[in-house]
MARDO-478087 format. One record per residue (C-alpha): residue number from 0; residue in one letter; x negated, y negated, z. Coordinates in pm, whole numbers. Layout:
<node n="NUM" res="a" px="X" py="Y" pz="Z"/>
...
//
This chain:
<node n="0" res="x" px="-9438" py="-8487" pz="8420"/>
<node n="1" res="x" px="-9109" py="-8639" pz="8491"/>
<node n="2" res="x" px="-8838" py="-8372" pz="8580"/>
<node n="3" res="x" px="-8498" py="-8555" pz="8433"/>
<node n="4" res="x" px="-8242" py="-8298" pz="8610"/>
<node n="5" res="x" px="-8431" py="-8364" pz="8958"/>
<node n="6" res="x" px="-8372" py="-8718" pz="8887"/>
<node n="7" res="x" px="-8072" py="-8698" pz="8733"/>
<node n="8" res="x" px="-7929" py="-8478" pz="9069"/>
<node n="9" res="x" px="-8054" py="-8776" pz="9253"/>
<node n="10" res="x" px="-7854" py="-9009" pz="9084"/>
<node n="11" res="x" px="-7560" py="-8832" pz="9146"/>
<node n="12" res="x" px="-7593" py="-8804" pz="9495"/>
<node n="13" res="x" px="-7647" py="-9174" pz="9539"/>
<node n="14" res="x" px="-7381" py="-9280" pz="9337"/>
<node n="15" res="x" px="-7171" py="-9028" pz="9531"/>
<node n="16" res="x" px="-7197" py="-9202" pz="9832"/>
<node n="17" res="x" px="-7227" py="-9554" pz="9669"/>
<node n="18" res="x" px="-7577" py="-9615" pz="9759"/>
<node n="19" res="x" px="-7858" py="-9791" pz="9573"/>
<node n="20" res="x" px="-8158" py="-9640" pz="9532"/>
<node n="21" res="x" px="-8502" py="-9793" pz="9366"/>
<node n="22" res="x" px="-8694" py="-9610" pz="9058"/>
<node n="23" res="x" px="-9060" py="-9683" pz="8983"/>
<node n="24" res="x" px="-9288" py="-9570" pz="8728"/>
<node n="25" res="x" px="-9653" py="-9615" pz="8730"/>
<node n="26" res="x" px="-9655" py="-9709" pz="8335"/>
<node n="27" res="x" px="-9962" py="-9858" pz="8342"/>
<node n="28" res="x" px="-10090" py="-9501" pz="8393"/>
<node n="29" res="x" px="-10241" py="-9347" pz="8072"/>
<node n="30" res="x" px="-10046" py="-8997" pz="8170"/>
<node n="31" res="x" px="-9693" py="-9226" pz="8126"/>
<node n="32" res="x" px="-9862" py="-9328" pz="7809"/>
<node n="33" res="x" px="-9637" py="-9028" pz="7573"/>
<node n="34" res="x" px="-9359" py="-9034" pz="7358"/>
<node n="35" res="x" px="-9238" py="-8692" pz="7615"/>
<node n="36" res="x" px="-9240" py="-8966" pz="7912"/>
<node n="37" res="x" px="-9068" py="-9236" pz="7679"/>
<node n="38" res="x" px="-8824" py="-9015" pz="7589"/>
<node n="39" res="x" px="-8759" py="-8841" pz="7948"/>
<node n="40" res="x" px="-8727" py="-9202" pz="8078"/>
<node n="41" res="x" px="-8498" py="-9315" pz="7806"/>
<node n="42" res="x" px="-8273" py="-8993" pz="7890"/>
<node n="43" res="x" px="-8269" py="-9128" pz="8281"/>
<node n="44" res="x" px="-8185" py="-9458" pz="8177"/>
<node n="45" res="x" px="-7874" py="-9352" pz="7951"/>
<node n="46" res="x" px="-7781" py="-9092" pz="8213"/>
<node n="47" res="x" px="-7766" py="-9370" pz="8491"/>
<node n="48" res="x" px="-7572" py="-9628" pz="8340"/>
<node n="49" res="x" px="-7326" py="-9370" pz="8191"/>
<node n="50" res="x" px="-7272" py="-9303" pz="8580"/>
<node n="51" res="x" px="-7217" py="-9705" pz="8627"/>
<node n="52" res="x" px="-7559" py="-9763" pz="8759"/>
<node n="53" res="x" px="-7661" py="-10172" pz="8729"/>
<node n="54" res="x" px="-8083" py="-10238" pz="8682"/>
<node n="55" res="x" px="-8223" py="-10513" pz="8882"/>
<node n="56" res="x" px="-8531" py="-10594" pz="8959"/>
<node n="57" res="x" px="-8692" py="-10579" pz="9286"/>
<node n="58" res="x" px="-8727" py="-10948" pz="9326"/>
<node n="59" res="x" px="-8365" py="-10992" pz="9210"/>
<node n="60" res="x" px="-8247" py="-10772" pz="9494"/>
<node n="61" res="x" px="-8396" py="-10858" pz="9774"/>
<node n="62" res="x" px="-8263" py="-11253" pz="9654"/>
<node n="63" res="x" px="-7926" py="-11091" pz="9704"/>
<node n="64" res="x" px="-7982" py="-10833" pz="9988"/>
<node n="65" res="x" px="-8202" py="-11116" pz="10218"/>
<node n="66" res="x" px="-7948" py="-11339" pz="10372"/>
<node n="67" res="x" px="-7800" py="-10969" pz="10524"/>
<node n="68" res="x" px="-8054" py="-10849" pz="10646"/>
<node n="69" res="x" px="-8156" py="-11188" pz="10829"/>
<node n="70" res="x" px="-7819" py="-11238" pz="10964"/>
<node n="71" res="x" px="-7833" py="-10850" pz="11079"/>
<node n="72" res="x" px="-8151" py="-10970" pz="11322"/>
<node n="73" res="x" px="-7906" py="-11212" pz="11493"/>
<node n="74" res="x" px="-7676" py="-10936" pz="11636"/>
//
């Protein structure tokens, strides 16, 4: 099952040193399938963006991370 404060103690150390970090679920799994999960994820959700977290999706940031990291091969 999800453990919310080990998350939640992950979130602050990233936003304590102004990283990003990425957060997957495997939802289509029947075990994520439970009002428990729904609400645990919920809880994570609310706790991160009350710490000024944005959501993206993959696909959206690698659009805006891509031109950096090309331009990073050149030096």
């Amino acid at each position: 099952m999800l453990q919310t404060e080990t998350v939640k103690s992950l979130i602050d150390k990233t936003v304590s040193c102004n990283g990003w970090f990425l957060f997957g679920v495997h939802s289509a799994q029947s075990s994520n399938k439970t009002a428990e999960f729904d609400s645990a994820m919920t809880e994570i959700v609310k706790y991160a963006k009350s710490k000024g977290c944005e959501f993206r999706t993959i696909n959206e940031e690698l659009r805006n991370r891509m031109p950096i990291y090309n331009n990073y091969e050149k030096y």
